[in-house]
Structures are given as C-alpha cells and as structure tokens.
C-alpha positions in Angstrom: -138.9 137.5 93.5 -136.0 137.7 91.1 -136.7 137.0 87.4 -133.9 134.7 86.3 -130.4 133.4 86.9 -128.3 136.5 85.4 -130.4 138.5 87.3 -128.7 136.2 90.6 -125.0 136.1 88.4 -125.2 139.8 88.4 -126.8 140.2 91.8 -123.4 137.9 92.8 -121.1 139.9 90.8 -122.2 143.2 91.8 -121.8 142.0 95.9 -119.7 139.3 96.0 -117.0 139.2 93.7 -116.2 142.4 92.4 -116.2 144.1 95.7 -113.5 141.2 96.4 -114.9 140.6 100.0 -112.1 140.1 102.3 -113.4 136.5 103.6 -115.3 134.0 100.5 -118.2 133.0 101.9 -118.7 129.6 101.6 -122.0 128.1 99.1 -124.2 127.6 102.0 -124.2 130.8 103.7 -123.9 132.6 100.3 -126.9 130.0 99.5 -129.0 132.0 102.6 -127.6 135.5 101.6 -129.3 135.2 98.5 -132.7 133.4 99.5 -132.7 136.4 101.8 -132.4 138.7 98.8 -135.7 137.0 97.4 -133.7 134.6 94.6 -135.4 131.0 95.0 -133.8 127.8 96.1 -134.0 126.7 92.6 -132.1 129.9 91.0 -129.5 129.8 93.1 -128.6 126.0 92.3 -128.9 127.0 88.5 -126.6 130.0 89.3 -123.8 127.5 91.2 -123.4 125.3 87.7 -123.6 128.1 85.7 -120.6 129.3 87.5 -119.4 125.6 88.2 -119.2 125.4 84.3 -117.4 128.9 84.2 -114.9 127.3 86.4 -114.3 124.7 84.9 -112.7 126.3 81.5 -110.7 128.7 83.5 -107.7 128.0 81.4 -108.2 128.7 78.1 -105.3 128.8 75.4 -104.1 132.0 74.5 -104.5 132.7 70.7 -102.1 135.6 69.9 -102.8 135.8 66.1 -106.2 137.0 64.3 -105.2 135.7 61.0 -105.7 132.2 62.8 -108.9 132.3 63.5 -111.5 131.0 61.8 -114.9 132.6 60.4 -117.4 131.8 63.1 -120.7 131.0 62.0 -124.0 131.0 64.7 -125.7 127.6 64.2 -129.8 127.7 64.7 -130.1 127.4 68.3 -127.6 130.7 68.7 -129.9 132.1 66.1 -132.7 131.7 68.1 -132.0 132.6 71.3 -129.1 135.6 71.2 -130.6 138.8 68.9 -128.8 140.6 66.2 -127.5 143.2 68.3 -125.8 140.8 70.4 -124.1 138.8 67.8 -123.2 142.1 66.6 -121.4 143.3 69.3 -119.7 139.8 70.2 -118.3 139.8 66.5 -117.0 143.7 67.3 -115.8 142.7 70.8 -113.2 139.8 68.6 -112.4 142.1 65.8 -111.5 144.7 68.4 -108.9 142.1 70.4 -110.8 141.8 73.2 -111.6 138.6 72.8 -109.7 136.1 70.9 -112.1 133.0 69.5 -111.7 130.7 72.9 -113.3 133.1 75.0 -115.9 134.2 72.5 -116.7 130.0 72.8 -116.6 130.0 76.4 -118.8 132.9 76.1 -121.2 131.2 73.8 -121.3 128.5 75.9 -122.2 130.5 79.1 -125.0 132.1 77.1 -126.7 129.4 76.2 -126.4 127.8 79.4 -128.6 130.0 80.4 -132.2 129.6 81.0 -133.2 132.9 79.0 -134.9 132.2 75.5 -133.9 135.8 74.9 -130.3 136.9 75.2 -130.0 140.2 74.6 -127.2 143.1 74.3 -127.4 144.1 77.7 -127.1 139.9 78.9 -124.5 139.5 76.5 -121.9 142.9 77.9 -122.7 141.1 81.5 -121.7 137.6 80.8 -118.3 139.0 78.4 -117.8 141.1 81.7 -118.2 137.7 84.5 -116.0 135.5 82.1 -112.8 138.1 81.0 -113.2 138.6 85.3 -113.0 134.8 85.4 -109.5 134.7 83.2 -106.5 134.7 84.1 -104.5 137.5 81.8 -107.8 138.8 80.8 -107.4 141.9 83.4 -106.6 144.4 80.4 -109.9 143.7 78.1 -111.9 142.6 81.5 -110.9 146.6 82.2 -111.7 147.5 78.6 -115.4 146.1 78.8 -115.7 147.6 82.2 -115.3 151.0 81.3 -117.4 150.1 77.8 -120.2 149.1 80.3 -120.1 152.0 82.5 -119.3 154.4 79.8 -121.8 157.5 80.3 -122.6 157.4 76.3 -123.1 154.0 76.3 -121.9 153.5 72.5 -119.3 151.4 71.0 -116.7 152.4 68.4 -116.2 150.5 64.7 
C-alpha cells in the first residue's frame, strides 16, 4: 500500500502525464490503473481534487517585475507543516525567476492541500515541478526545475 497522495501525484506524473500518453485515459479507468498499483480508493479521490484544485488556477497573471513583489511572510500553519529547507529553497526558486509570487501562492496552496503534516524539500521540488508542468508559458523554468531535480549533484546555486 502506498503512503500518501504525492506518493499517487508522483506515481501519476511519472506514468501518466509526463510520458504524454498518446490517448488520456479517462478518471475511471485511470481510477482502476492505480487501485491496481496498490493506491486506495480513498487516495486516489484525494489525488483527483488535489489536481482538480491545480486545475482550476491554470491561468495565473504573469508578473514580469521583481521590484513588485511583495515580502512574503509564512503564517503559523506554513510554519508548521513545510521545514526550513523547504521554505528555503521556495524563497531561492523566486529570487532566481523561476517563479514569480502567483505561482509560489499556487504552490503554497497545493502544499498545504495536502494531507502531509510534514512537507519536506524533496515534496516541495515535486509539487514546484507538477504546477510550472501545469502552466501555460512556464515550459522554460518547468525545464529549469527539471534538470535541478535530476541534476547528478543534486545541489542548488545562490
């Protein structure tokens, strides 16, 4: 049995949508696909909003300048639940351009809307990989955090 639902995103990612099947398959036979792969009933319905909710901010605005953006502050829950490192590394992945502060909200938001206490670094690169896939004129920094993910040294650069 699987542990949790980005476990089943990235099971999803890794065989469904990156690969860019030639034919969608539709929920319910997707649905069976990953029962068959040991993910439970209740998973996989947790894994259809998350990416429901991921769908439904497809179309963020584009924010062009950094001077713009505001100081972003982690409230309590945030705190809680994503570790230093993560935050870390979100912060570096705005002040690097690769996101601009929509995403890193839509980002946020797809975080917590998971059910992990715990978000860690690892969690974090995954979800920043599933949304700049979801964007629309994200394909540069989507290919950006790709290669950062799959790097062999596995470090980022300040």
């Amino acid at each position: 049995m699987k542990e949790n639902v980005l476990d089943l995103l990235m099971y999803l990612f890794e065989n469904y949508i990156y690969e860019e099947p030639e034919a969608e398959p539709d929920r319910d036979s997707l649905s069976e696909s990953l029962e068959q792969a040991g993910f439970s009933q209740g998973e996989i319905d947790r894994a259809f909003a998350w990416l429901d909710g991921l769908a439904e901010q497809r179309q963020l605005p584009d924010v062009s300048s950094h001077s713009e953006n505001p100081v972003r502050l982690f409230d309590a829950e945030e705190m809680r639940r994503i570790d230093v490192e993560a935050r870390g590394f979100l912060m570096y992945l705005e002040n690097a351009g690769v996101l601009d502060s929509p995403r890193r909200e839509l980002i946020l938001d797809r975080l917590l809307a998971l059910d992990a206490s715990e978000i860690g670094l690892e969690d974090l690169k995954w979800v920043v990989l599933m949304v700049l896939f979801n964007q629309p004129g994200q394909e540069a920094n989507y290919a950006w955090m790709e290669d950062l993910m799959f790097d062999e040294e596995g470090e980022y650069r300040h």
